[in-house]
Each structure stands twice: as C-alpha cells, then as structure tokens.
TIZA-719677 format. One record per residue (C-alpha): residue in three letters; residue number from 1; x, y, z. Coordinates in steps of 0.25 Angstrom, whole numbers. Layout:
<pavexs>
<pavex><residuo>ALA</residuo><num>NUM</num><u>X</u><v>Y</v><w>Z</w></pavex>
...
</pavexs>
This chain:
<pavexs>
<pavex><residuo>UNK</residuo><num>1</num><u>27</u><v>-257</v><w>17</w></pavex>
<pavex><residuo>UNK</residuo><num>2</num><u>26</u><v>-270</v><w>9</w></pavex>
<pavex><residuo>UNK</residuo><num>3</num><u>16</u><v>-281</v><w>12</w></pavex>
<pavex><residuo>UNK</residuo><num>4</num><u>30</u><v>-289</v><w>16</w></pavex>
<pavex><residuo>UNK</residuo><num>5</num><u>32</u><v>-280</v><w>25</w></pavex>
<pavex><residuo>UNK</residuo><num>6</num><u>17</u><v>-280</v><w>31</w></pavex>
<pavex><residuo>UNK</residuo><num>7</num><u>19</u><v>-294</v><w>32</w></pavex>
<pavex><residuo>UNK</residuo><num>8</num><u>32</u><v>-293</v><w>40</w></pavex>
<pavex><residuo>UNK</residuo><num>9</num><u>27</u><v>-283</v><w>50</w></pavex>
<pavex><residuo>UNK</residuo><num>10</num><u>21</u><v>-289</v><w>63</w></pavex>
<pavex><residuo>UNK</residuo><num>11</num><u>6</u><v>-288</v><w>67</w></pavex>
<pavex><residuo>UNK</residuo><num>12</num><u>6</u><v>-277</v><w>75</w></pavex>
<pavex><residuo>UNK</residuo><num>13</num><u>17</u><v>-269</v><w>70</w></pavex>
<pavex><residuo>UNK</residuo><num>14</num><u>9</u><v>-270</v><w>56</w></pavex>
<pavex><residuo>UNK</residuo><num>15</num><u>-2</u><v>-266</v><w>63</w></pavex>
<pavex><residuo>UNK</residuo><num>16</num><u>4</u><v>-252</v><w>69</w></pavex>
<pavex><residuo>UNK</residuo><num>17</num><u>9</u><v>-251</v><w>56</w></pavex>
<pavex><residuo>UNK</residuo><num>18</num><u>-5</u><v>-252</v><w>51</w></pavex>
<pavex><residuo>UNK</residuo><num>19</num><u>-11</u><v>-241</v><w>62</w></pavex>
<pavex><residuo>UNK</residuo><num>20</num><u>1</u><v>-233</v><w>56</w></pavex>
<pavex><residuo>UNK</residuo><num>21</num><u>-2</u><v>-233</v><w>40</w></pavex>
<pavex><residuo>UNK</residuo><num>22</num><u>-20</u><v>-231</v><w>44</w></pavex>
<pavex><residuo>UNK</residuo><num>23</num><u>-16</u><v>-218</v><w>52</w></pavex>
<pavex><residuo>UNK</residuo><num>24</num><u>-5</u><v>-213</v><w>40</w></pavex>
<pavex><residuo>UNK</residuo><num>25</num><u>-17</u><v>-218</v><w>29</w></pavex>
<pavex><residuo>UNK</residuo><num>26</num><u>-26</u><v>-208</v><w>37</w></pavex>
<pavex><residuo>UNK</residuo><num>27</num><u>-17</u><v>-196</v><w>40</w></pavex>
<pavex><residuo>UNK</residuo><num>28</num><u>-11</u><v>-198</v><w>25</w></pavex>
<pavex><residuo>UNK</residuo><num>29</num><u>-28</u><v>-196</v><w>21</w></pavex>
<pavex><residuo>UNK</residuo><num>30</num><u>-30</u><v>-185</v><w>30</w></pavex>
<pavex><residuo>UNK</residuo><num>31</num><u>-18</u><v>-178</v><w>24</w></pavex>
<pavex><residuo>UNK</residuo><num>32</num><u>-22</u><v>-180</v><w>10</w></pavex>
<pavex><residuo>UNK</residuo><num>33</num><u>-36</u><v>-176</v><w>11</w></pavex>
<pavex><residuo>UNK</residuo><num>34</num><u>-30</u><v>-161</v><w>18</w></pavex>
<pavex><residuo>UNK</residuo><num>35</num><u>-19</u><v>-161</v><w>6</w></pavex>
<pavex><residuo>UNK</residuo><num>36</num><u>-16</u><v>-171</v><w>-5</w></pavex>
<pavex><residuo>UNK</residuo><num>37</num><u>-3</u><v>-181</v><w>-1</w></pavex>
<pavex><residuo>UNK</residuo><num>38</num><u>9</u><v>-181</v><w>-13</w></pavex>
<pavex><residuo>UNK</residuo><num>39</num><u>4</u><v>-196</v><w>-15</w></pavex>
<pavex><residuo>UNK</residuo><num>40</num><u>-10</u><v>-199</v><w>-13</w></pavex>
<pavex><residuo>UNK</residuo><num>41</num><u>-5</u><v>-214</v><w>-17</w></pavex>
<pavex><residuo>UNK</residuo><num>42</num><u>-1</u><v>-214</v><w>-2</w></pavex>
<pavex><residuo>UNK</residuo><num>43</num><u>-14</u><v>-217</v><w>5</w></pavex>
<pavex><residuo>UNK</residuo><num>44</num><u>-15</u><v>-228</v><w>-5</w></pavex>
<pavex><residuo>UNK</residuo><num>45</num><u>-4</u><v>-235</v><w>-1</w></pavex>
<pavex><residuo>UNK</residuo><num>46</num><u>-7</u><v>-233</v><w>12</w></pavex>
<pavex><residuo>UNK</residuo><num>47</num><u>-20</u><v>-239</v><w>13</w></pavex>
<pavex><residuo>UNK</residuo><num>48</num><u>-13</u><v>-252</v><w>6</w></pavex>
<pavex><residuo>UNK</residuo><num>49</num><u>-3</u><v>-252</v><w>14</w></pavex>
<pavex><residuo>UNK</residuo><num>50</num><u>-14</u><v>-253</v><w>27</w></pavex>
<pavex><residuo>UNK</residuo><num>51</num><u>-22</u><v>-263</v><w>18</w></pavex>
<pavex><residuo>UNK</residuo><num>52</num><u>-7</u><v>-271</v><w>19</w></pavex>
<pavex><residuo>UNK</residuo><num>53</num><u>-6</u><v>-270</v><w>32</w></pavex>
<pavex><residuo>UNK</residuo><num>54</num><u>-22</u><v>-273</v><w>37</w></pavex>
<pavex><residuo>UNK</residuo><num>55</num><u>-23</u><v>-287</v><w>26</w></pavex>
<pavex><residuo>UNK</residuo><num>56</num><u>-8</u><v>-290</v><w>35</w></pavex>
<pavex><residuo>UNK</residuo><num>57</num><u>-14</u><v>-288</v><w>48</w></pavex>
<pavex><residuo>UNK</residuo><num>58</num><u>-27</u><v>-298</v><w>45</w></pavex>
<pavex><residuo>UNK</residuo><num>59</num><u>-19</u><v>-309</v><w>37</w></pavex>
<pavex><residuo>UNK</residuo><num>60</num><u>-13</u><v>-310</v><w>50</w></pavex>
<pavex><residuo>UNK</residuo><num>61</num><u>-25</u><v>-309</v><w>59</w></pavex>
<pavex><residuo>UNK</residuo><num>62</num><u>-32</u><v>-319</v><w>51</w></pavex>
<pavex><residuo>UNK</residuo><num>63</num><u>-19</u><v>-330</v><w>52</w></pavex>
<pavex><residuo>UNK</residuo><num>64</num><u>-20</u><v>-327</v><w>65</w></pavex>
<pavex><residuo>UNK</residuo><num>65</num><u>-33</u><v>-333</v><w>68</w></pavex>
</pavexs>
C-alpha cells in the first residue's frame, strides 16, 4: 500500500486496516524468532507501513479539532 492509497481509505476502515498489519507485524516476529522468514526485509516494511497509517490517522485527528 501507497501513502495515496492511505490517504484515500476512510477513518475507520484505515483504522481496521491498521489493527490488521500490528497483529501480522507480531505473528510475522513470533514466527521469525522460531525460524528465520525468506525476507527478513518484511518486518521492515511492515513497521513503515504502520508508521503510514498511525502519522495518517493523527493528521486527521489533529484537522479535526
């Protein structure tokens, strides 16, 4: 996912999204801490990707008010 694509997404659907990619970040470190993934580069991604999504959600709390 893009940051237009973050951008486009409504408030709580980019919220449920968020709740999604946290609980595949954790499983995805669980599982590579048992036995290393093909593309460790994975988990990176992901935490950037959550990063996108948290700045997204509090630029629009912060219009908001």
């Amino acid at each position: 996912m893009k940051k237009a694509e973050v951008k486009e997404l409504g408030s709580k659907e980019l919220q449920e999204r968020l709740d999604a990619a946290v609980a595949a970040l954790d499983q995805m470190v669980i599982n590579h801490s048992i036995s290393p993934l093909d593309s460790p580069a994975k988990i990176t991604h992901e935490r950037r990707m959550i990063a996108r999504m948290k700045t997204e959600l509090r630029k629009r709390e912060l219009n908001n008010k």
